[in-house]
C-alpha positions in Angstrom: 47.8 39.6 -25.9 47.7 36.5 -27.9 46.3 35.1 -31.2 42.7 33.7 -30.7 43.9 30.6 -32.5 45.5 29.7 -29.2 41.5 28.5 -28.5 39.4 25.8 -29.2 36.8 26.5 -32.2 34.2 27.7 -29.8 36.1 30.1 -28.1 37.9 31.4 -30.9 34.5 32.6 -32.6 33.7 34.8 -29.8 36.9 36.1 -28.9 37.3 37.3 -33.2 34.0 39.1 -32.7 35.4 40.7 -29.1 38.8 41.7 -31.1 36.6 43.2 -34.2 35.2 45.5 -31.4 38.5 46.3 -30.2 38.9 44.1 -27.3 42.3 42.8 -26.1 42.2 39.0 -25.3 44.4 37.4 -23.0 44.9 33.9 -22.1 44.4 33.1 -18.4 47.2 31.3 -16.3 48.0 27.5 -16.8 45.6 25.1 -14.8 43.2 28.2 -13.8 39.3 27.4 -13.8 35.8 29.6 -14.1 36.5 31.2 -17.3 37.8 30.8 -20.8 39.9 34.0 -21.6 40.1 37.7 -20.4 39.0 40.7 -22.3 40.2 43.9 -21.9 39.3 47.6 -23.2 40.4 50.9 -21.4 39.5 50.0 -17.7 37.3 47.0 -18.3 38.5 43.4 -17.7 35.9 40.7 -18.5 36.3 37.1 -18.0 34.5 35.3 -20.5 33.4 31.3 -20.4 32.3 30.0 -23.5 29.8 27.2 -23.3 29.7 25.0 -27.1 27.8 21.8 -25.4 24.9 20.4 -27.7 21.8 21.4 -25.3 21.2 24.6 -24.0 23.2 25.8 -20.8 21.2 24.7 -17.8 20.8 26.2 -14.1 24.2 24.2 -12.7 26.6 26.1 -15.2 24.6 29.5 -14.4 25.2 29.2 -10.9 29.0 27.6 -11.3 29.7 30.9 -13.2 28.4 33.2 -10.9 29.9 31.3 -8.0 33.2 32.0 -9.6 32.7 35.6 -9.1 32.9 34.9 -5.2 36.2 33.9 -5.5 39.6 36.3 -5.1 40.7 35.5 -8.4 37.7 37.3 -9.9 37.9 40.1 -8.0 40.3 42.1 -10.5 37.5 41.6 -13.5 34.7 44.6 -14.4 32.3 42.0 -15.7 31.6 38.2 -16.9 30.4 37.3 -19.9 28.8 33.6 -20.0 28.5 32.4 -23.8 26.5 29.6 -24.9 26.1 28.4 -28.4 23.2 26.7 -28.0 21.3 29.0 -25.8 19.7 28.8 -22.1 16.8 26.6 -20.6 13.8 29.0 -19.9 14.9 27.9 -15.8 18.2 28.7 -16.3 17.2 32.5 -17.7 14.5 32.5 -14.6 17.8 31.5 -12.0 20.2 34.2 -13.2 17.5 36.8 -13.7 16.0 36.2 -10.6 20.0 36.4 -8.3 22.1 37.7 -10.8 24.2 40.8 -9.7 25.2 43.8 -12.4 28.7 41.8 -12.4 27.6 39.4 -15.4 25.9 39.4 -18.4 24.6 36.1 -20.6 24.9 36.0 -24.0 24.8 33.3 -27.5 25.5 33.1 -30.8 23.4 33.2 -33.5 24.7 32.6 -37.1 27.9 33.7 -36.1 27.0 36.3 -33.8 27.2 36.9 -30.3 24.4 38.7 -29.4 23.7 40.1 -25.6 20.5 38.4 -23.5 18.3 41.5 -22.8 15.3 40.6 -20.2 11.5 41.9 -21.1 9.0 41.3 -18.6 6.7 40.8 -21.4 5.2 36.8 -21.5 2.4 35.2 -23.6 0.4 32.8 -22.0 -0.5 29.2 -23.4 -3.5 28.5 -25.4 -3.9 25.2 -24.1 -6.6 24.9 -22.0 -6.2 21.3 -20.3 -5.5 21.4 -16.5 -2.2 19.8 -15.6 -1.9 18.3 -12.4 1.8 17.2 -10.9 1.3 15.0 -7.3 4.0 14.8 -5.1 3.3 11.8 -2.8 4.9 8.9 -1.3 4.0 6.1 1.1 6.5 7.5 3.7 6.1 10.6 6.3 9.2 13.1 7.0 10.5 12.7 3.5 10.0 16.6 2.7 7.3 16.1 0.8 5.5 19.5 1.5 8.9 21.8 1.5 9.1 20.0 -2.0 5.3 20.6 -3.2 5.6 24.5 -1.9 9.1 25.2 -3.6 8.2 22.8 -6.5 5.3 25.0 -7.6 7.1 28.2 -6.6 10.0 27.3 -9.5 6.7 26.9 -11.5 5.7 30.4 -11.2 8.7 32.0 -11.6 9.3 30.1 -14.7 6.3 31.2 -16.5 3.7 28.8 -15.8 0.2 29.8 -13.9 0.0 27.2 -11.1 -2.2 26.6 -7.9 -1.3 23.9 -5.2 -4.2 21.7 -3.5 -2.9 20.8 0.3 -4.6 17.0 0.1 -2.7 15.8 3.3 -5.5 15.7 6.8 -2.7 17.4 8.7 -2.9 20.7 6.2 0.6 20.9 7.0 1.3 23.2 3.8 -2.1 25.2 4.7 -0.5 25.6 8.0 2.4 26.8 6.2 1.6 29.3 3.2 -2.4 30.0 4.2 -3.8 31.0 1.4 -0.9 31.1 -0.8 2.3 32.9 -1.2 3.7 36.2 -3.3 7.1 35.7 -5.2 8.9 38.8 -5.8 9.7 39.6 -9.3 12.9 40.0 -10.6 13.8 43.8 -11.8 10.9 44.9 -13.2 8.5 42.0 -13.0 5.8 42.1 -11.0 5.2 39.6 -7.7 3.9 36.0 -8.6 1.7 34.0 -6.8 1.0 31.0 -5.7 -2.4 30.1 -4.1 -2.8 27.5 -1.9 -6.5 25.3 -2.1 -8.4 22.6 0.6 -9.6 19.9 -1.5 -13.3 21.2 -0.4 -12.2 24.5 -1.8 -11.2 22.8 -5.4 -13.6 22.8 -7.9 -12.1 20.7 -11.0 -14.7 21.8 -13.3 -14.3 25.8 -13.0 -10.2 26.1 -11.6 -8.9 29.8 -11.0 -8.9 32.4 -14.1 -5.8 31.6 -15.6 -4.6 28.4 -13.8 -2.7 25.6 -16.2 -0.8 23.5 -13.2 -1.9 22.5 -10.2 0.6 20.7 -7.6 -1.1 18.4 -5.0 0.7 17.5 -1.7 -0.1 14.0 -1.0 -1.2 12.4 1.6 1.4 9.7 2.8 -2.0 7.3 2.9 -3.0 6.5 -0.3 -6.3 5.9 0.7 -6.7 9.2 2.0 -6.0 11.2 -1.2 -9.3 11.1 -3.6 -8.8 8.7 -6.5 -10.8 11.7 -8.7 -7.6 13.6 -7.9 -4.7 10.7 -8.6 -6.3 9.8 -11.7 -5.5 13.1 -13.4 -1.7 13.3 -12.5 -0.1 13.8 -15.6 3.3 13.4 -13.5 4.3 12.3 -10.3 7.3 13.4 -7.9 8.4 10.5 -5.3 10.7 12.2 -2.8 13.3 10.1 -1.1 16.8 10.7 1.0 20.4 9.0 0.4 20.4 7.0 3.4 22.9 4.1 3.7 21.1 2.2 6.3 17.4 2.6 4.1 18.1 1.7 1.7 16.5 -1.1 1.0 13.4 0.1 3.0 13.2 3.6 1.0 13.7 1.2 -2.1 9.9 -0.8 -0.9 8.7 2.3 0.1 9.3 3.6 -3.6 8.1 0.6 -5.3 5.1 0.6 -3.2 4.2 4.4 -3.8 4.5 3.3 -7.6 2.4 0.3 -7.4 -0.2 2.9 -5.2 0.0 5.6 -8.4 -0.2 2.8 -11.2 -3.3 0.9 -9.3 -5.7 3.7 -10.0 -3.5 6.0 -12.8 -1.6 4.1 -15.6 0.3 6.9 -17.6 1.8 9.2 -15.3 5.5 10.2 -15.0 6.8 9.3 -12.3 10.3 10.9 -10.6 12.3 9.6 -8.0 13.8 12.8 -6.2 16.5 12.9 -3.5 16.0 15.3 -1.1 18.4 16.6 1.6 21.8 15.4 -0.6 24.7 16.1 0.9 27.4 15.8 -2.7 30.7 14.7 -0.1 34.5 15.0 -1.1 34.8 11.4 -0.1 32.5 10.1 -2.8 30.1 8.3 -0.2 27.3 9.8 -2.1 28.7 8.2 -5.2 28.6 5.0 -3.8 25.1 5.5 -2.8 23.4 7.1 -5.4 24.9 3.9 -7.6 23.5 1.7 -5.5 19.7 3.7 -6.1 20.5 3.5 -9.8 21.2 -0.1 -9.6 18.3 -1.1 -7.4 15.4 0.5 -9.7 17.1 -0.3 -13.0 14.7 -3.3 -13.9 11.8 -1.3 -12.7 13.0 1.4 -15.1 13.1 -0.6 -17.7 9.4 -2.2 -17.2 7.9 1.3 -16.7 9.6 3.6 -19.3 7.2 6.7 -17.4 9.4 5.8 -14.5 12.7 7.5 -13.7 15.6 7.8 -10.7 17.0 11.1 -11.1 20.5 11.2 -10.9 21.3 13.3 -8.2 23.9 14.3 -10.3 21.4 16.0 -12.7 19.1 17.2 -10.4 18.5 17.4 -6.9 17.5 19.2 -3.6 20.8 19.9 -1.4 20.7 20.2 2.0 20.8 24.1 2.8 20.2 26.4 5.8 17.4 28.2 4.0 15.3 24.7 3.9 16.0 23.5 7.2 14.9 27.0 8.5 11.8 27.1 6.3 8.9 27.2 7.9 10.1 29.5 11.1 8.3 32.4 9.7 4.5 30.6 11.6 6.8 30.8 14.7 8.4 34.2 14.3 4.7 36.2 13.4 6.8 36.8 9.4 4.5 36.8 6.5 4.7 33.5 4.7 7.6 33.0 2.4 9.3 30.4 0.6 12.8 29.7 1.0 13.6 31.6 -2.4 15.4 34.6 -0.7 18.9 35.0 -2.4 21.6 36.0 0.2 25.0 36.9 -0.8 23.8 36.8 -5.1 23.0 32.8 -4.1 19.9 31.0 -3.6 20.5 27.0 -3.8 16.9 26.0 -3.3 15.6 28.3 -5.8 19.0 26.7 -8.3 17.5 23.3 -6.9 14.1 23.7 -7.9 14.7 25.5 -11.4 16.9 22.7 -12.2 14.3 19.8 -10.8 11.9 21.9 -13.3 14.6 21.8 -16.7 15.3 17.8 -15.8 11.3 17.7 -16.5 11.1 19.3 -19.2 13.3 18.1 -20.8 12.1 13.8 -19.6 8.5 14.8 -20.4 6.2 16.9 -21.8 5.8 19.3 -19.5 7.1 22.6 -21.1 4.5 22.2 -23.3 2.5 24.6 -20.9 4.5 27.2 -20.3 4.6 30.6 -21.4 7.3 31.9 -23.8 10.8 33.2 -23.0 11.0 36.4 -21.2 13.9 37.6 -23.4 15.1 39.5 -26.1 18.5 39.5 -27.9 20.6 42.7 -28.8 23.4 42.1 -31.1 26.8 42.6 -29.5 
């Protein structure tokens, strides 16, 4: 046992309210990582982290919490309590709902009091009725640019929003992929969500689906071939890209030319550089690189304050088994899936593609269209 003023200011406020409910808390050993301080009653042992960062706790710190559960060193703790005093992103709530085992529980503080996160399947749709559409094109082929639109609109859904996706490549690769669309199971008691898939000769801009307020469009990689109708309405644009040493300078042309494509017929869109397939090395070879993207588009970031390199650092799509394997469900006879299914409590795709979703929000205006939080709070 020791005196809570052993903590930082943060800590110390939770671990008071945890000793006013007769909690013991215990300091872990020197130089450990993944949590805070213990806290013990009768036969439960929690590990607690306590979060006290300005902006709300996004999907990375979720999933770095529960990841620590994986570990040996967790393996004599009940429970984990994560505590943030600024709250959670609405993606962040969707990741951990969504994989989250019984093992830990979230939880903030709210003038002064830690109160427990309690999920309600319960959501209120927006009253906007303006149709949003988000393109994800580039001048480039094999780029991942449908594996991006699919799992891009499938963070969409289970976040809240009501979202479609028009397949506006010839080779109806994603139509080939999804069909008509594709069910996302619920988390606990949440119903399935959906995602339906449209032909451009099946969209009809002036009477969408009941209910629809996004619409992601998988480009062609031929400007030309996608209708100007359709380009001119993006409010925001995803350019995928990889971390490729030796294209550099090539996937840096093709980037600025996709731009110069998006800005010759639409002038206001956001536009988001993504890497795809990033491999984060020990070696810090992916440091080096993703320095060299920042470097290479700052002056085009600063002529075109709608455009934006993400940071891989911030947000990106890692290279994972479950995205290279996507897609062998049309081969195996499967029903069409995306590559959301969480195996061992993990899921990085679906981490990836929450977190692609917070970065937006929170560099546009996007989560103005979603529906509210699916969450109550209970006071500890």
């Amino acid at each position: 046992m020791v005196s809570v003023g052993q903590l930082r200011d943060a800590e110390e406020q939770v671990a008071r309210q945890l000793q006013q409910a007769g909690w013991t808390i215990t300091l872990p050993p020197p130089n450990t990582a993944g949590y805070d301080f213990e806290a013990s009653k009768a036969r439960e042992v929690i590990a607690v982290q306590v979060k006290s960062h300005k902006t709300p706790v996004k999907v990375p710190q979720v999933e770095r919490f529960l990841d620590f559960f994986d570990l040996p060193i967790s393996r004599r703790f009940t429970r984990g309590l994560l505590v943030s005093l600024s709250g959670f992103t609405h993606n962040a709530l969707s990741y951990f709902s969504n994989v989250n085992s019984n093992r830990v529980r979230l939880a903030v503080v709210k003038e002064g009091t830690v109160h427990w996160i309690r999920f309600d399947d319960k959501q209120t749709a927006p009253d906007s009725d303006q149709l949003v559409y988000v393109g994800v094109f580039t001048c480039k082929g094999g780029v991942g640019k449908t594996t991006i639109s699919a799992h891009l609109a499938g963070a969409i859904a289970l976040s809240g929003y009501n979202v479609a996706i028009i397949d506006l490549d010839p080779q109806k690769n994603l139509t080939t992929l999804l069909g008509g669309g594709v069910l996302i199971p619920g988390a606990g008691k949440e119903p399935p969500r959906s995602v339906r898939v449209f032909r451009l000769d099946e969209w009809d801009d002036n009477q969408p689906p009941p209910g629809i307020k996004l619409v992601v469009c998988d480009c062609s990689p031929v400007f030309e071939e996608n209708p100007v109708h359709i380009v001119e309405k993006f409010s925001y644009c995803i350019i995928p890209t990889t971390l490729n040493p030796l294209g550099l300078n090539k996937n840096g042309y093709v980037i600025k030319n996709t731009l110069r494509e998006i800005r010759s017929v639409n002038k206001n869109a956001y536009v988001f550089v993504l890497i795809n397939n990033y491999f984060k090395d020990e070696a810090h070879k992916a440091q080096v690189l993703k320095n060299q993207y920042k470097k290479y588009f700052s002056k085009l970031s600063e002529q075109e304050p709608r455009f934006q390199f993400i940071d891989p650092d911030n947000a990106a799509i890692r290279n994972s088994k479950q995205l290279f394997y996507w897609g062998y469900h049309i081969y195996s006879g499967e029903k069409p899936e995306l590559a959301f299914t969480t195996i061992g409590g993990k899921c990085a795709p679906k981490a990836d593609f929450l977190n692609l979703l917070d970065y937006l929000e929170e560099h546009s205006d996007i989560s103005q269209f979603k529906t509210t939080d699916n969450l109550e709070l209970e006071m500890y």
